[in-house]
RODO-2510 file (C-alpha; in nm, 4 decimals, decimal comma):
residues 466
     n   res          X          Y          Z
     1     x    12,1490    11,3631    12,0365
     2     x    12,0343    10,9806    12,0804
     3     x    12,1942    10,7683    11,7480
     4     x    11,8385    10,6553    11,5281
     5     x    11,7957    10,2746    11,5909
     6     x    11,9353    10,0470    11,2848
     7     x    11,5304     9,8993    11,2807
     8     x    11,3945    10,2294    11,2296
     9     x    11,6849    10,3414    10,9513
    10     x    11,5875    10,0166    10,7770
    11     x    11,1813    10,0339    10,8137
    12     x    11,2385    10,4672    10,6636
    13     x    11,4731    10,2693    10,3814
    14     x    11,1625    10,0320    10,2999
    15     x    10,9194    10,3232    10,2876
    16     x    11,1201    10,5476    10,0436
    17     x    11,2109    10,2355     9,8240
    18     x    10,8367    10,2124     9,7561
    19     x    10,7676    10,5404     9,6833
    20     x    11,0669    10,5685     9,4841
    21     x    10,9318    10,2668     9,2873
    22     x    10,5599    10,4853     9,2342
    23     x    10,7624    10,7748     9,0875
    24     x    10,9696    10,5710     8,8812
    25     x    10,6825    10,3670     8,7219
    26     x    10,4562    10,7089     8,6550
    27     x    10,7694    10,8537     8,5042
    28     x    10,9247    10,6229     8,3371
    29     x    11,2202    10,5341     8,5387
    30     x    11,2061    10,1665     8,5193
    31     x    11,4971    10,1192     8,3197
    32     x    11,7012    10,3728     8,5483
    33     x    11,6387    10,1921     8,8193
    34     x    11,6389     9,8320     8,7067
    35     x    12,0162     9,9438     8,5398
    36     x    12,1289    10,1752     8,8364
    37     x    12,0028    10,1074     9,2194
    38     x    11,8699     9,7678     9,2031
    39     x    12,2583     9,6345     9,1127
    40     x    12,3171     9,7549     9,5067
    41     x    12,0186     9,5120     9,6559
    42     x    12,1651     9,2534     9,4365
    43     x    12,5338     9,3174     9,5897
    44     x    12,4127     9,3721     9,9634
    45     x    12,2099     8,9726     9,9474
    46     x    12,5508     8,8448     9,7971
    47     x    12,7348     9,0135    10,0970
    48     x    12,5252     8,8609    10,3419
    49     x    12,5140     8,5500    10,1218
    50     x    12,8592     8,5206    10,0711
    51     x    12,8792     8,5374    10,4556
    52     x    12,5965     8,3372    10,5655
    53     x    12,7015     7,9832    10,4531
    54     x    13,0922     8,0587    10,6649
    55     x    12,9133     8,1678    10,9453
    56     x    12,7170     7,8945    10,9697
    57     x    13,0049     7,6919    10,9504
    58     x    13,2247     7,8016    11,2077
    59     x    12,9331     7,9553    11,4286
    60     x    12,7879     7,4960    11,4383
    61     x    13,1546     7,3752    11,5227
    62     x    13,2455     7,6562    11,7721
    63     x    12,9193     7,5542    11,9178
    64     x    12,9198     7,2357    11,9234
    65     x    13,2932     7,1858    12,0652
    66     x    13,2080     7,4638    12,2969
    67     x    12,8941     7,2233    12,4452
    68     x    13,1757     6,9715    12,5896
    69     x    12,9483     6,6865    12,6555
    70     x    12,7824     6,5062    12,3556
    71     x    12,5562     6,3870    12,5334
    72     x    12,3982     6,7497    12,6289
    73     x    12,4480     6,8067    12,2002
    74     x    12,1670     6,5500    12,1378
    75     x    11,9413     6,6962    12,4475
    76     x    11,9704     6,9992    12,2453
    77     x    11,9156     6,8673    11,9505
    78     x    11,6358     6,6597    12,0096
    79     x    11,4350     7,0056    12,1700
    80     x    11,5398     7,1783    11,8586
    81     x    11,4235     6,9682    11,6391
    82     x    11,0901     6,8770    11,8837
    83     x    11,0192     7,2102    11,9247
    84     x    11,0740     7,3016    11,5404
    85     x    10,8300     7,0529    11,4694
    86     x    10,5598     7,2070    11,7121
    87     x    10,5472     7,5443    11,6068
    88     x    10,5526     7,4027    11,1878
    89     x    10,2193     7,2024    11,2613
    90     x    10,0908     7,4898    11,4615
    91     x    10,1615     7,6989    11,1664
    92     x     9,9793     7,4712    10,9179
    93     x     9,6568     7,4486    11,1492
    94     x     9,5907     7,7986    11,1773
    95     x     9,6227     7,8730    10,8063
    96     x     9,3715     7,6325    10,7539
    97     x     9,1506     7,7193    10,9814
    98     x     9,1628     8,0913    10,8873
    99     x     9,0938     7,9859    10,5151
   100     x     8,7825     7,7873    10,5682
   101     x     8,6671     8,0158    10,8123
   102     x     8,6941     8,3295    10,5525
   103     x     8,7025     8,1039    10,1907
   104     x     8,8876     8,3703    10,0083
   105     x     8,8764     8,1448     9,7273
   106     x     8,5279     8,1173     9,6424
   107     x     8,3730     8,3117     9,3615
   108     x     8,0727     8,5034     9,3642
   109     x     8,0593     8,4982     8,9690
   110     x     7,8785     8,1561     8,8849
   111     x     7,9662     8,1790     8,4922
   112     x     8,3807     8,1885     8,6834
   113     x     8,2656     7,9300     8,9055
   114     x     8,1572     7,7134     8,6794
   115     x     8,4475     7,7771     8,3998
   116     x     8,7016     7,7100     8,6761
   117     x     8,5611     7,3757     8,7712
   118     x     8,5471     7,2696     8,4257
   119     x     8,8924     7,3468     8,3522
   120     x     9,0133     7,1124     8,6837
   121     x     8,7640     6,8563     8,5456
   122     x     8,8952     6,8167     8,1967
   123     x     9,2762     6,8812     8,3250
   124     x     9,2129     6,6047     8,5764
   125     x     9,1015     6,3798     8,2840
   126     x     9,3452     6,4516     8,1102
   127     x     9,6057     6,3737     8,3956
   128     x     9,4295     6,0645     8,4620
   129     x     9,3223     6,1739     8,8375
   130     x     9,0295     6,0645     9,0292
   131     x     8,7910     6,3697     9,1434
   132     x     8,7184     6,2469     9,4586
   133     x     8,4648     6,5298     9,6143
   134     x     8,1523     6,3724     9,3743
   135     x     8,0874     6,7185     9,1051
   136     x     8,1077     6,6052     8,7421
   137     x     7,9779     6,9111     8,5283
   138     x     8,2093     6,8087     8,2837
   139     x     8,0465     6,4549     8,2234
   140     x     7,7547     6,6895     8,0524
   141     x     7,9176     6,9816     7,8460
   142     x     7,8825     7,0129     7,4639
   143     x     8,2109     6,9298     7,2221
   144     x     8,1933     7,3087     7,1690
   145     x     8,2276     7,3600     7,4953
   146     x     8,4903     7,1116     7,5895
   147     x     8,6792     7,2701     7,3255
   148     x     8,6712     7,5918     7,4674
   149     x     8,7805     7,4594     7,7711
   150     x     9,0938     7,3132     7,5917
   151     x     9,1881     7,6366     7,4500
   152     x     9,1487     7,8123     7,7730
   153     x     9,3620     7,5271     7,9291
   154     x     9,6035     7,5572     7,6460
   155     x     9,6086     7,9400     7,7390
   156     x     9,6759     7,9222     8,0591
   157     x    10,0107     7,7259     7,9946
   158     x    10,0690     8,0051     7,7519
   159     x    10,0878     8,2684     7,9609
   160     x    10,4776     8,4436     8,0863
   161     x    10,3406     8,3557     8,4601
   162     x    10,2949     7,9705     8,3613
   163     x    10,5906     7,9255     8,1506
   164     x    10,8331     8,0568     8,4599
   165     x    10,6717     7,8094     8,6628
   166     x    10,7232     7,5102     8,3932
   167     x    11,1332     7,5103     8,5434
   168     x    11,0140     7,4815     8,8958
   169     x    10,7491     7,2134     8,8151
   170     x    11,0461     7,0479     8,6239
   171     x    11,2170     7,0863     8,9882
   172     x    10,8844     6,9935     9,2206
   173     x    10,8889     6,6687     8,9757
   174     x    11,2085     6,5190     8,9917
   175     x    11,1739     6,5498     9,4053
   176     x    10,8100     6,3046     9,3678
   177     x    11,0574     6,1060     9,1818
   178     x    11,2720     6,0891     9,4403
   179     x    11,2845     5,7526     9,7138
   180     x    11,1411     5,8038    10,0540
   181     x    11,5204     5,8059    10,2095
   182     x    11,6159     6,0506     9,9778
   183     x    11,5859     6,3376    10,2102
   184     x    11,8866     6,1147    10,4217
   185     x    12,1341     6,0912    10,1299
   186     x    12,0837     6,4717    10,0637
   187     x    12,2157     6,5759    10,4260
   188     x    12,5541     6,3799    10,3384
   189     x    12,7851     6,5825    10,1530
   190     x    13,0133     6,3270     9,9448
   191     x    13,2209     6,6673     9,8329
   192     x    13,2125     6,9298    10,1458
   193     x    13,3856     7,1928     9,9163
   194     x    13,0910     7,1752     9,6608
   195     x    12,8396     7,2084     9,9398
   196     x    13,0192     7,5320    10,0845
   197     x    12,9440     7,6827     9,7023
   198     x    12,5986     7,6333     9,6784
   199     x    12,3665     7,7931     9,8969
   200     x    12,1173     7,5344     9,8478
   201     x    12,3088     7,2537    10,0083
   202     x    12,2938     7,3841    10,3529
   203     x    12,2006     7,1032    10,5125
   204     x    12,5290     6,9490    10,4024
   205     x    12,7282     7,1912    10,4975
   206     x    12,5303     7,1901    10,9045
   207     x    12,5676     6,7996    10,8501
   208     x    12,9274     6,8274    10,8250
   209     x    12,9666     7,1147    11,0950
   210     x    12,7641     6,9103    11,3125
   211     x    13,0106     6,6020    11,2742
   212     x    13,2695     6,7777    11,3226
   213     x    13,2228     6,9708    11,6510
   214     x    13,1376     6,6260    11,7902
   215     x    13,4478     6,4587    11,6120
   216     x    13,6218     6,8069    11,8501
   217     x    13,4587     6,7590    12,2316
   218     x    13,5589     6,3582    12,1834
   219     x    13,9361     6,4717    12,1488
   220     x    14,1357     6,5581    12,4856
   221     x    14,1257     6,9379    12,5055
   222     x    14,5060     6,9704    12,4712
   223     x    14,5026     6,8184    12,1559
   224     x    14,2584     7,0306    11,9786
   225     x    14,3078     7,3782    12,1502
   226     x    14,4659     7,5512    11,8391
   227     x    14,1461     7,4280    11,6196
   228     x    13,9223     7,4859    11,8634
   229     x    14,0672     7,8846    11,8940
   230     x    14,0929     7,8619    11,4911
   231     x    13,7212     7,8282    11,4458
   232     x    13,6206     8,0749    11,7353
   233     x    13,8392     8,3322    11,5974
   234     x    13,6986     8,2492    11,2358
   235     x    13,3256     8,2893    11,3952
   236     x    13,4429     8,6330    11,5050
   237     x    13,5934     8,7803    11,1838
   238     x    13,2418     8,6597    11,0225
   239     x    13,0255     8,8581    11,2476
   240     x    13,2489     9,1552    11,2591
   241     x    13,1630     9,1219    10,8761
   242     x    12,8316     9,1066    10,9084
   243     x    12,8635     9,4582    11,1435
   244     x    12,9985     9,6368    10,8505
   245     x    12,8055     9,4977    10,6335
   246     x    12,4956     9,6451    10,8441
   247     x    12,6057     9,9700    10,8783
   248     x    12,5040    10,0339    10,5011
   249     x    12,1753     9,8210    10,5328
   250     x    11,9341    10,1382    10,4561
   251     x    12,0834    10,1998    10,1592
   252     x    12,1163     9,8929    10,0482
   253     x    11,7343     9,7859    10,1728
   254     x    11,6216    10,1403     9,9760
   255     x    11,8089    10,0036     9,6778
   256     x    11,6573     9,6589     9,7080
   257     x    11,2549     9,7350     9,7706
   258     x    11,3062     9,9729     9,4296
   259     x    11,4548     9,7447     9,2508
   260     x    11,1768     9,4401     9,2997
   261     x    10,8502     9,6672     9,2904
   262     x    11,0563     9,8002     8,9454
   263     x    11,1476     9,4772     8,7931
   264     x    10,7639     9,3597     8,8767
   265     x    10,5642     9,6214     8,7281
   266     x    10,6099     9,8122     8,3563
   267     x    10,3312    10,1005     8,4728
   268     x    10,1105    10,2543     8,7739
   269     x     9,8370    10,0525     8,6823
   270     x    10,0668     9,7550     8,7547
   271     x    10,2167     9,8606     9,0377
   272     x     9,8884     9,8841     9,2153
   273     x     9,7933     9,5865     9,0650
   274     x    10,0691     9,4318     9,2631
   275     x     9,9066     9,5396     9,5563
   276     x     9,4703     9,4911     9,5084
   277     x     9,5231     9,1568     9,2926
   278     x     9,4488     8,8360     9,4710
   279     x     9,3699     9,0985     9,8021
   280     x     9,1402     8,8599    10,0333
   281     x     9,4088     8,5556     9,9480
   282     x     9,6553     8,7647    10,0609
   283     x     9,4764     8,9384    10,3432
   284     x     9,3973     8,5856    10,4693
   285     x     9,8121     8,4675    10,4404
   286     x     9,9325     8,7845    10,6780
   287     x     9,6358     8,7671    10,8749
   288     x     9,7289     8,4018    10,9882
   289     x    10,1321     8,4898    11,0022
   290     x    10,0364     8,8504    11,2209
   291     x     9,8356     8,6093    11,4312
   292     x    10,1625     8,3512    11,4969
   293     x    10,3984     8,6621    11,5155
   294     x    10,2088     8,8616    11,7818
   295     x     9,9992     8,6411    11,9625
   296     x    10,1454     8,2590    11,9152
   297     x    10,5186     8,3227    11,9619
   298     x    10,5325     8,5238    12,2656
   299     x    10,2866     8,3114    12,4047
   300     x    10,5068     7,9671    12,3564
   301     x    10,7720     8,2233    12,5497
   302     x    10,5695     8,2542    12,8634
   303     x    10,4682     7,8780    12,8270
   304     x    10,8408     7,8311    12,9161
   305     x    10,9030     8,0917    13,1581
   306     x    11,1269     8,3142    12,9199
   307     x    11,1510     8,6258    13,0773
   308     x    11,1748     8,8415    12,7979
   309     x    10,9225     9,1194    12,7900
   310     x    10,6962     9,1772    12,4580
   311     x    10,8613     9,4983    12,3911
   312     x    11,2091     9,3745    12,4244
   313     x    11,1646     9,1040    12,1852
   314     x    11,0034     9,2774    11,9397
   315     x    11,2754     9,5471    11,9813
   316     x    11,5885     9,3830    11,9853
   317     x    11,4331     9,1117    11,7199
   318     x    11,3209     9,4065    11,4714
   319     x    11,6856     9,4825    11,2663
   320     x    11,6725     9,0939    11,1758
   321     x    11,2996     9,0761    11,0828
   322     x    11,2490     9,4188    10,8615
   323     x    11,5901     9,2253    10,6847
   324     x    11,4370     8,9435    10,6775
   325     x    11,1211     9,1230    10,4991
   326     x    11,3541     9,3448    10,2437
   327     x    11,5881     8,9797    10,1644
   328     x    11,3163     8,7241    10,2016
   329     x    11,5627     8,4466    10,2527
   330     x    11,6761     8,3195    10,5743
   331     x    11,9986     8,2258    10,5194
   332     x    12,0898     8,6022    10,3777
   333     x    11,9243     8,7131    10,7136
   334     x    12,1201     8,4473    10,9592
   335     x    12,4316     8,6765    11,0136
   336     x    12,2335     9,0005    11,1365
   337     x    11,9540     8,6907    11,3617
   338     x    12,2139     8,5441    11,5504
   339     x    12,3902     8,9281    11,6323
   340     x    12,0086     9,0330    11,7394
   341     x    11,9539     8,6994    11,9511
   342     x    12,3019     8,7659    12,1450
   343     x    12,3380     9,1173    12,1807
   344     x    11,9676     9,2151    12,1989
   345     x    11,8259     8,9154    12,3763
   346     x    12,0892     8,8378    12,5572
   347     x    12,0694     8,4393    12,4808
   348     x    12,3703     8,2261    12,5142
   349     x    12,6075     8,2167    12,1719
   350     x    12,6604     7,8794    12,2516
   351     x    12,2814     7,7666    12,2238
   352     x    12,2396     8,1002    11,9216
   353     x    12,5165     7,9110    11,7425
   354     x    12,3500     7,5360    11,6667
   355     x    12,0489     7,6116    11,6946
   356     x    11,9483     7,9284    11,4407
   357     x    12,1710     7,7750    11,1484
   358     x    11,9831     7,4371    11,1657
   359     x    11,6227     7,7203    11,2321
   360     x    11,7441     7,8337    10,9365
   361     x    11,7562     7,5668    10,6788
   362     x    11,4939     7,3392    10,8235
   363     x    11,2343     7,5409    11,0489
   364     x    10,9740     7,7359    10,7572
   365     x    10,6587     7,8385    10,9623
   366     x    10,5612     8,1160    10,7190
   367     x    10,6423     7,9034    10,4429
   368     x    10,4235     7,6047    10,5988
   369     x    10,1124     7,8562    10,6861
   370     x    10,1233     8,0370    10,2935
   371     x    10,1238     7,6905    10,1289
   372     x     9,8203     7,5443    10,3812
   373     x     9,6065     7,8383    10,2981
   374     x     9,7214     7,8720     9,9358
   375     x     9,6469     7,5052     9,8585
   376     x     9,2890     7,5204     9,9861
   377     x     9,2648     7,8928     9,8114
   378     x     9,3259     7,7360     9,5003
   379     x     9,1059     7,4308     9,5513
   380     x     8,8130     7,7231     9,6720
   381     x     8,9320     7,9081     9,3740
   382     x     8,8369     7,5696     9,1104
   383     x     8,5186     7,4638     9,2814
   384     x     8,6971     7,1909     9,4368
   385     x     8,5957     7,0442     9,7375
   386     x     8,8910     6,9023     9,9725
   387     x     8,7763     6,6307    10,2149
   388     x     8,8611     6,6379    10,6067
   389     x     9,1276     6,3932    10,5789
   390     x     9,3215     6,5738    10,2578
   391     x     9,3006     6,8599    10,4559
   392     x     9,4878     6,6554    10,7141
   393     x     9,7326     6,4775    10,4892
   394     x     9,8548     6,9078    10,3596
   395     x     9,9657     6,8764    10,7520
   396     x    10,2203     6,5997    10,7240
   397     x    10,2639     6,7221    10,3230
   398     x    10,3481     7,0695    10,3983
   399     x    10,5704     7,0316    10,7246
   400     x    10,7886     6,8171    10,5146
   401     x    10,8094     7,0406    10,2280
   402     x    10,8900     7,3410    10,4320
   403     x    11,1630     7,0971    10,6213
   404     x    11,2873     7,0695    10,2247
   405     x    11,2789     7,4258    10,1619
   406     x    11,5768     7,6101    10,0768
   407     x    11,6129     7,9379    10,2168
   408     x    11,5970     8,1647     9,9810
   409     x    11,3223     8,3843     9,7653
   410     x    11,0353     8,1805     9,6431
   411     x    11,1747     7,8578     9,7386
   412     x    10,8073     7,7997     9,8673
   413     x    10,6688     7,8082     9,5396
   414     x    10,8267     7,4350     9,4546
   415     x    10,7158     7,2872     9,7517
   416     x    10,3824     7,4192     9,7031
   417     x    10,3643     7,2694     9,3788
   418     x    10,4874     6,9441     9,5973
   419     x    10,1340     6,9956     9,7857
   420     x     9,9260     7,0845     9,5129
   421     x    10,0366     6,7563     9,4105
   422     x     9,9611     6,5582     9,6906
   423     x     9,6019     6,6773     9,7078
   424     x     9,4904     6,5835     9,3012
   425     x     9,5409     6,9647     9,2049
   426     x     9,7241     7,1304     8,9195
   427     x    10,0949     7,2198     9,0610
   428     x    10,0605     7,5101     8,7623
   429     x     9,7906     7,6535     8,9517
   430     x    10,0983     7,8350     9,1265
   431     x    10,0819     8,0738     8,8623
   432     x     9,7245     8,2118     8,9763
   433     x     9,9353     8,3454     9,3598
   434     x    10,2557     8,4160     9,1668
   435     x    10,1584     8,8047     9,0925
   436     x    10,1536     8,8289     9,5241
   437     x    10,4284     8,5944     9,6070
   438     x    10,6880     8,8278     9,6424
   439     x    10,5135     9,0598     9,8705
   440     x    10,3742     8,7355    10,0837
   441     x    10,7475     8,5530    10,0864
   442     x    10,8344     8,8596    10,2536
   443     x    10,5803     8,8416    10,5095
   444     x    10,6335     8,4536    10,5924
   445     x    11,0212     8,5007    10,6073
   446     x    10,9860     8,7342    10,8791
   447     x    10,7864     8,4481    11,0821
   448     x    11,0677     8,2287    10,9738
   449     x    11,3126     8,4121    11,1156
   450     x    11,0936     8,5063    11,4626
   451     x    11,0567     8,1405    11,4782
   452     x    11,3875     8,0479    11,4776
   453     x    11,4709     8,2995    11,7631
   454     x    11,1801     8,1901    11,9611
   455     x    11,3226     7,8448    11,9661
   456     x    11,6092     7,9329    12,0494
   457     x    11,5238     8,1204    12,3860
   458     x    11,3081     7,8485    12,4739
   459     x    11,6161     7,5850    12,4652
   460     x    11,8309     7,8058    12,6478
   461     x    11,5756     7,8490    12,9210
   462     x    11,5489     7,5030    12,9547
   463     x    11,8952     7,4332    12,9078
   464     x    11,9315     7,6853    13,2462
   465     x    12,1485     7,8872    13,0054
   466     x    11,9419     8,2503    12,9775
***
């Protein structure tokens, strides 16, 4: 009898996880759950955490070193980084043409309409920001009225949604403090052993991989055999890890989906709540990311003369994307994407090893296409017209945020507040998306990760390596 694919395992794990999560929330499980199965989702993204940031490590320098020539590291690097940059600014234009095309953001309700736009008026007053799209209702509305206003302002920063968004506007504000090199000094690590504990120092950690391998092919080969066999041996012991980590991956993935539908809803009117609130926003988000997974990506593959056929990719990419969807975070995925890419794909470890670690700290295409169409949601959502060349300036905005975002779970969020910010719109507006931004940083991760892979084949094409 044929062994059941690890994809399919994993998408049968998803589906029970969310029925399990309707039973438990009609009766009265919650707790159960929250106290007894969700612990497991929360030990299997440590696992793969706990691996990822190693991996990454060893997989950059055995790369690296293993390239020989350092000249042939910055030809790779440069089409990397080139072709990271291509498929971001792709990712941006097509969520923003979706969401002017379909305006999920406009109301129907003119009393809403109206109440919206006068709460950006009088919070843009009161921020001291110029409305530059030419409406002024507020410059005509009673004291009464303004008051009302105030209190429904006040309200708003009330609410549980708002105040867990007051820590990552904290966050989103000391990086606009920030110099315009600051980006720079945060890829140098000044302690490498600090960097290796924190997940969201990444880029240090690559930074320092990256110098190293180089410091390695500069060294007569003699010299450095034993550290060169150190790290490749280390790179192997990490993805053997990450095979026994995966061989438990439906339970843990059955564990994990009940555990977040549990923690975000008390009852079934909640739960389904979760999924019909903020519907056409969301509709819009996956629409654009279904568009750049199935029609965008393997496109940019024949572009380049990839011979790898639709069904294979999708095939040997699934185990790594439906983990990418149950993790939403890059970096926990990493282990299992660079095992699919060599094995399944059959592309190069030596081009798999630089160039899906730095995919997966800098290269956020879902992240970049959910913050375009959010922004312009929200400004639909307010009555707020944004001009052609704001529109244009989320672009350059955006692609650096989602070069800034960490990956992990609803790192987005920050540098959409970033955005917002850019534009003359409320950064606490986040709150309005937040009840959906679980299911949606699920979605986009899975691009991220597709991405990533994407780029990868393309290089090693190119690089005559495939």
């Amino acid at each position: 009898m044929k062994k059941m694919a690890l994809h399919w395992k994993i998408m049968i794990a998803m589906l029970l996880g969310i029925i399990w999560s309707i039973l438990a929330t009609k009766l009265n499980w919650n707790d159960f759950t929250k106290d007894w199965i969700d612990p497991f989702g929360t030990i299997f993204i440590n696992c793969l955490k706990f691996i990822a940031v190693p991996l990454v490590l060893f997989s950059i320098i055995s790369g690296v070193s293993g390239l020989g020539d350092p000249s042939k590291l910055g030809k790779i690097g440069l089409k990397t980084l080139g072709l990271y940059l291509i498929t971001t600014v792709f990712s941006i234009s097509v969520g923003l043409v979706i969401v002017n095309l379909v305006n999920p953001g406009v109301q129907a309700n003119e009393e809403t309409k109206r109440t919206n736009r006068l709460k950006y008026e009088v919070w843009a007053e009161q921020n001291h920001i110029e409305i530059k799209d030419g409406k002024n209702l507020s410059a005509d509305i009673s004291v009464d009225e303004r008051a009302k206003i105030n209190d429904l302002l006040a309200a708003d920063a009330g609410t549980a949604d708002a105040k867990k968004m007051s820590e990552k506007n904290a966050q989103a504000q000391a990086n606009r403090e920030q110099g315009p090199l600051q980006p720079l000094i945060d890829m140098v690590p000044d302690n490498i052993i600090v960097s290796l504990g924190d997940g969201k120092l990444m880029l240090q950690v690559i930074f320092f991989a990256l110098f190293f391998g180089i410091a390695l092919t500069v060294i007569p080969g003699e010299n450095v055999k034993v550290v060169r066999s150190f790290f490749e041996g280390m790179n192997e012991v990490f993805i053997k890890m990450v095979h026994i980590v995966m061989k438990a991956a439906p339970f843990f993935v059955f564990c994990l989906m009940a555990g977040v539908l549990a923690r975000s809803a008390n009852n079934i009117d909640e739960l389904l709540d979760i999924f019909v609130r903020l519907g056409k926003y969301a509709a819009v988000v996956v629409g654009g990311l279904v568009l750049m997974l199935f029609g965008f990506y393997p496109l940019l593959l024949r572009l380049f003369g990839v011979k790898i056929s639709y069904t294979k990719f999708f095939s040997g990419l699934s185990p790594a994307q439906f983990l990418a969807f149950s993790t939403s975070s890059s970096a926990a995925t990493l282990p299992v994407t660079i095992e699919c890419a060599n094995n399944n794909l059959k592309i190069p470890d030596k081009i798999t090893d630089f160039v899906l670690p730095i995919g997966a700290t800098v290269n956020m295409d879902g992240t970049s296409l959910y913050q375009a169409v959010a922004v312009i949601f929200l400004a639909q959502f307010h009555d707020v017209d944004l001009s052609l060349m704001q529109q244009l300036g989320i672009v350059g905005t955006a692609t650096l945020a989602s070069i800034g975002a960490a990956a992990v779970p609803s790192a987005g969020l920050i540098m959409l507040m970033i955005v917002l910010d850019s534009v003359g719109l409320n950064p606490m507006w986040v709150a309005i998306v937040l009840p959906v931004d679980r299911i949606l940083d699920m979605c986009r991760t899975v691009i991220n990760v597709t991405s990533d892979v994407t780029v990868s084949a393309i290089v090693a094409k190119t690089e005559k390596a495939m």
